[in-house]
C-alpha positions in Angstrom: 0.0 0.0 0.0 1.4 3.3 -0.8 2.5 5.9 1.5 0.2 8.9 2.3 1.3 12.2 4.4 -1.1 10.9 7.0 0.7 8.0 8.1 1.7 7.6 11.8 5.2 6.9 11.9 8.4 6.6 13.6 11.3 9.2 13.8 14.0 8.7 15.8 12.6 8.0 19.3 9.4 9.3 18.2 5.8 8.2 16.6 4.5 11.2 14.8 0.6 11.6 13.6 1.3 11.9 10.5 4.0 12.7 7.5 3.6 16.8 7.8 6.2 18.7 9.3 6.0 22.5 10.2 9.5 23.8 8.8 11.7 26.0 10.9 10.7 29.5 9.7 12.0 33.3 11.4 9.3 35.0 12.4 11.3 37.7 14.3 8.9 38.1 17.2 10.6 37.3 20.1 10.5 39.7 23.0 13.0 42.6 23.8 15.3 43.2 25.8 16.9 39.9 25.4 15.6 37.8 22.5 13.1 35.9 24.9 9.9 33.8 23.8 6.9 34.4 25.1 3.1 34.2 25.2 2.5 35.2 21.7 4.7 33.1 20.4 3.3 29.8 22.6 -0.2 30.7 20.8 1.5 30.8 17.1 3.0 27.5 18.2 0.1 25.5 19.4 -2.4 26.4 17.0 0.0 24.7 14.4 0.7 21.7 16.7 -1.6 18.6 14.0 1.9 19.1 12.5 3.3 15.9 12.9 6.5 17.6 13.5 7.4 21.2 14.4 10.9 22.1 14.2 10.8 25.7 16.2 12.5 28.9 14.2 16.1 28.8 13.8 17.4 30.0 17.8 21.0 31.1 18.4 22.7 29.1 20.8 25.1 32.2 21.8 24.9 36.1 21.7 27.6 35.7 19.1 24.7 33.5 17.0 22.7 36.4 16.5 22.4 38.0 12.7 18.8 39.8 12.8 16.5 41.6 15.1 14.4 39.9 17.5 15.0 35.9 16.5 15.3 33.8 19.9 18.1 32.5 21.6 18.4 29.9 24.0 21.7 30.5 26.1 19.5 32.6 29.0 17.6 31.7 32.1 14.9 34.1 30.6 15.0 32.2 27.4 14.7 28.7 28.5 11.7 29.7 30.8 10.2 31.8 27.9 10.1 28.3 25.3 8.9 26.4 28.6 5.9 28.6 27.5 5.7 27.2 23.9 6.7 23.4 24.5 4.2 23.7 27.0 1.5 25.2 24.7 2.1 22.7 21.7 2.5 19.5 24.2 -1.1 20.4 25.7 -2.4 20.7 22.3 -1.0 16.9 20.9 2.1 17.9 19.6 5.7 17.6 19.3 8.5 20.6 18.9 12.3 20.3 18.2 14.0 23.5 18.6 16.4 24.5 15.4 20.5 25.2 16.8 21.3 28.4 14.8 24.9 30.2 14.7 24.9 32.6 11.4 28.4 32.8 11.7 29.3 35.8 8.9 25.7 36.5 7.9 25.3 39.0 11.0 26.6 43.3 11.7 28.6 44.2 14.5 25.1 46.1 16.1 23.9 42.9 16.7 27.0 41.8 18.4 28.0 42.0 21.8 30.8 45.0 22.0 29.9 45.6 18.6 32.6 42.7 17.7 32.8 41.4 13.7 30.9 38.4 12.8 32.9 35.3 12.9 32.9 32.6 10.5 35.9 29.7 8.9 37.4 32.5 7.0 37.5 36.5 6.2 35.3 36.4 3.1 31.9 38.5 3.3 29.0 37.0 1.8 28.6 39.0 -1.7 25.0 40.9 -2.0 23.6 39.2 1.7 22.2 42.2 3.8 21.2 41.8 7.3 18.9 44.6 9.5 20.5 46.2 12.6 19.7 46.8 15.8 17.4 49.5 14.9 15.7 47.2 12.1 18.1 49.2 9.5 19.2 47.4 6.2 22.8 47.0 6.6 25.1 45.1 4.3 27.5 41.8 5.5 30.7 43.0 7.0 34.3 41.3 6.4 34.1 38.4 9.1 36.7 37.5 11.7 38.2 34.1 11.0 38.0 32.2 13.5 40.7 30.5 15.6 40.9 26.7 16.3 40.5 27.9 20.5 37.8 29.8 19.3 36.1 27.2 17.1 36.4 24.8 20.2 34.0 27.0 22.7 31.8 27.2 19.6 31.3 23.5 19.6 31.2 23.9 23.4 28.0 26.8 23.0 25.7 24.2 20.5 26.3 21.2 23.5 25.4 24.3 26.0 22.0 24.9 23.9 21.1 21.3 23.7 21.4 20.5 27.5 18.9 24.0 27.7 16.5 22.6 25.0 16.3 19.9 27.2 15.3 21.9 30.6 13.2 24.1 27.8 11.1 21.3 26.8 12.1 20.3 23.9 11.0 16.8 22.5 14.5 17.0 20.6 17.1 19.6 18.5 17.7 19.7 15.1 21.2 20.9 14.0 20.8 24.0 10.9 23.3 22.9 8.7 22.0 24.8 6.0 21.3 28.0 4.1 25.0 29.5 4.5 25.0 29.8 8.2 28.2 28.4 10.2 28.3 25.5 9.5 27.3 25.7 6.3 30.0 28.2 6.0 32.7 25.4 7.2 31.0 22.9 5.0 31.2 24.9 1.4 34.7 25.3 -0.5 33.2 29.0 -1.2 33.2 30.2 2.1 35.9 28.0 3.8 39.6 28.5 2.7 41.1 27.1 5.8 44.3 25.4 5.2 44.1 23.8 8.9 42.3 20.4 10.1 39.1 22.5 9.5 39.4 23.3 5.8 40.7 21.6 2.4 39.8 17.9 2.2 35.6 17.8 2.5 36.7 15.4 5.5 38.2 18.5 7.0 35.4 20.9 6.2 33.1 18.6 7.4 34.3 18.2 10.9 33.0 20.9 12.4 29.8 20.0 11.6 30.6 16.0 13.2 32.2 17.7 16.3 29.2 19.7 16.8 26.8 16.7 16.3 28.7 14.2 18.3 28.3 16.9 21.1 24.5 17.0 20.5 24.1 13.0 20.4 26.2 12.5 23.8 23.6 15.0 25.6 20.1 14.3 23.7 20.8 10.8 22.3 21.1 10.0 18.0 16.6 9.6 18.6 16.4 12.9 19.0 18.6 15.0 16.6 18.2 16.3 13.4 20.5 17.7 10.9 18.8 20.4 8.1 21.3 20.7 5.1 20.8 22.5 1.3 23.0 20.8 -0.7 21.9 23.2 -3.6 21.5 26.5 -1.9 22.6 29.2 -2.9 21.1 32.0 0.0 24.0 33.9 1.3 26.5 33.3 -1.4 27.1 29.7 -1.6 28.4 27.4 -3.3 30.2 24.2 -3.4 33.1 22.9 -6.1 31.3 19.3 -5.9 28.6 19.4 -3.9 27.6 15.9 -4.7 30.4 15.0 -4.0 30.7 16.7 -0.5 27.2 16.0 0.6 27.1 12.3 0.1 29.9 12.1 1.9 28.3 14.2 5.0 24.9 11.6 4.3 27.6 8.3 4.2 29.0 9.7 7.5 25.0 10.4 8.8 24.0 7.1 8.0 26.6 5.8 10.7 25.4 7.7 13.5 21.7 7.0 12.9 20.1 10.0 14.0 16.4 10.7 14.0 16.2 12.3 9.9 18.1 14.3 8.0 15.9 17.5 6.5 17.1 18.3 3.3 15.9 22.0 1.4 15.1 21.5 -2.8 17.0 24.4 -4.7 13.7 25.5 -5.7 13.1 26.7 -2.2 12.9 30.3 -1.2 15.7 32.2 0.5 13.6 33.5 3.2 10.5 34.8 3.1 11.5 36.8 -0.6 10.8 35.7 -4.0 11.4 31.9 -4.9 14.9 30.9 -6.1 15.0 29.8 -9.3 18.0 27.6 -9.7 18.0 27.2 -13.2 18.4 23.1 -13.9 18.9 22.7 -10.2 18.8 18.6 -9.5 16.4 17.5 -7.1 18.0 17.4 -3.6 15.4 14.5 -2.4 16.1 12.5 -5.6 19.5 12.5 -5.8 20.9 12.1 -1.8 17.5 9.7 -1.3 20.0 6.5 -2.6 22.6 8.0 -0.3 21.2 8.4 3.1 19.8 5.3 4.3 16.9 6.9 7.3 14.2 9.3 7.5 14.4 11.4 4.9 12.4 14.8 5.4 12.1 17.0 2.1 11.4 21.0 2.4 11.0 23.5 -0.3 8.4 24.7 -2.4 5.7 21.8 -1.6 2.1 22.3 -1.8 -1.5 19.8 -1.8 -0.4 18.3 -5.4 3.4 17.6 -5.1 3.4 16.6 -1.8 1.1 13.6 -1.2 3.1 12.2 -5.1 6.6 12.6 -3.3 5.6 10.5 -0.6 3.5 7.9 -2.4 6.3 7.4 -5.0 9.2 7.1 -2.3 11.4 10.4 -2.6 10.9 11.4 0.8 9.8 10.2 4.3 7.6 13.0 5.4 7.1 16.7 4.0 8.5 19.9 5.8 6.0 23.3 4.8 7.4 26.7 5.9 5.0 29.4 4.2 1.9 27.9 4.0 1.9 26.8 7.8 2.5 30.2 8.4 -1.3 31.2 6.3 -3.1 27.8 7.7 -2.7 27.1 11.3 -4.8 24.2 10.5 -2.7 22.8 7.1 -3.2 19.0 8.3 -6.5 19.4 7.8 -6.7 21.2 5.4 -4.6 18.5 3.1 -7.0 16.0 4.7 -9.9 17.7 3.3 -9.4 19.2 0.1 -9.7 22.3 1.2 -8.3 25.4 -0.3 -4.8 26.7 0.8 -5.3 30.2 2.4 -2.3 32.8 0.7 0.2 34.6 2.7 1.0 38.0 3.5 4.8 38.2 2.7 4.5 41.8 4.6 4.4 40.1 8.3 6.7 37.4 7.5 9.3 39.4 10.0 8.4 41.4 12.5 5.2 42.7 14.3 2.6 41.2 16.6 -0.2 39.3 16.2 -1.0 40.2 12.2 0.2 37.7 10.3 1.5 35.8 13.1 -1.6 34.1 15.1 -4.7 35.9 13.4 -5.0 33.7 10.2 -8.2 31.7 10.6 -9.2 27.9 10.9 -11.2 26.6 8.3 -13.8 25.3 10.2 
């Protein structure tokens, strides 16, 4: 019998309702001073909890993680009381969160920095034409970043195992690692942005272990059931690009598939940057169809999915469940939704980022 999206299945140390994941997505709503969740953001939460999955917006693990207004961290007292507020929420209302471990390495400005420091990332090369907003919610291009230092790198790797032991007093039913869309370690993974010439750059074994000291951190605190790791072999967002990234990214998926972790969440080129127009990568390969023969567990596909091309990429075997950013931000209720037949409601692209309750919890339930 074929797969459907509304399956209950196993991830990891989990049993999910069904295939349909609520992508990470940055909402920029978090409470100031001190990037803290709160109320508002338990309500956006738990109306979208039929998700089979929610993997939480993208949270820096440090102060030094931080490249836009208002996104949440989860290094504070105040912040790991503030998610208690959302794990609480969704777990009332049936479902299961992850919280995403964000470090934008170079795509960040020195306002958002603590002593107005440069961002830090593998090596001094800026992202080309990637802007950020200050502390005042000003446009401001990507500065030159500080490369970092092997010590350095270390209390990096210290900071995400940090993170996960607070996701765990948080809440959290589990962490998923962002490996993607030219943040850190993206930036260590990518011959683009990493010209290291030390054990952290060169070889794609090289580049790749920051991302493998990171996650072997994560797995000795949570356990492999309950990690995640969210690449874009394809990507482009912030300037990057890989020499072979075939190449490179089976060998991160080979290496995956011997520490069995809960999935691996993998973004089609086609996706979106952000919240702006679609990328389109002309004759991008699929990501799903390509790395599915590589990776050898659950397989979550993200990017540009919607009521036709979804349930077909589960019945025919690309993918193991589904991840939707943009329309779970328009239809709190997507799973049924899907279910049903019924129409998708649009987004507003104009409260993607930003604001209160408009475009955040106000979007109505079909029923």
């Amino acid at each position: 019998m074929a797969k459907t999206l509304f399956d209950q299945v196993k991830i990891g140390d989990l049993t999910l309702n069904n295939r349909i994941i609520m992508a990470p997505l940055t909402r920029m709503r978090s409470r100031q001073p001190g990037d803290i969740p709160h109320q508002l953001n338990a309500t956006y939460y738990s109306q979208r909890s039929s998700a089979g999955l929610i993997i939480s917006e993208a949270t820096q693990i440090s102060p030094q993680g931080k490249g836009y207004p208002a996104t949440p961290g989860i290094y504070s007292d105040q912040q790991i009381e503030g998610w208690k507020l959302v794990t609480n929420a969704v777990r009332n209302a049936g479902g299961k969160i992850f919280l995403q471990l964000w470090h934008v390495g170079r795509i960040s400005h020195k306002s958002l920095q603590i002593d107005n420091k440069l961002p830090v990332a593998p090596s001094a090369i800026p992202a080309k034409n990637s802007g950020t907003f200050d502390s005042n919610w000003q446009p401001v291009a990507i500065e030159t970043p500080h490369a970092l230092t092997i010590e350095e790198i270390k209390s990096i790797v210290k900071d995400y195992k940090i993170a996960t032991q607070n996701a765990i007093k948080a809440g959290f039913d589990g962490v998923e690692l962002h490996g993607a869309n030219g943040y850190l370690v993206d930036q260590f993974l990518q011959d683009s942005s990493n010209h290291r010439q030390d054990i952290y750059g060169g070889t794609i074994e090289n580049r790749s272990r920051f991302l493998f000291e990171v996650l072997d951190e994560i797995i000795k605190i949570i356990g492999k059931g309950r990690v995640g790791v969210r690449l874009s072999p394809f990507g482009t967002f912030n300037d990057m690009s890989d020499s072979d990234p075939i190449k490179l990214f089976s060998y991160i998926l080979s290496e995956l598939n011997n520490r069995n972790i809960a999935f691996v969440d993998l973004i089609e080129p086609r996706a979106s940057s952000a919240g702006g127009s679609d990328n389109q990568i002309s004759n991008a390969p699929s990501t799903s169809e390509i790395f599915r023969q590589k990776y050898d567990g659950f397989l979550i596909s993200a990017g540009g999915y919607n009521a036709k091309n979804a349930p077909e990429t589960i019945a025919n075997d690309k993918a193991d469940a589904i991840a939707f950013g943009r329309y779970f931000i328009s239809n709190p209720d997507l799973v049924d939704r899907l279910k049903n037949g019924v129409e998708l409601a649009k987004y507003d692209r104009t409260t993607f980022y930003g604001g209160a309750e408009k475009g955040y919890t106000d979007y109505p339930f079909y029923k």
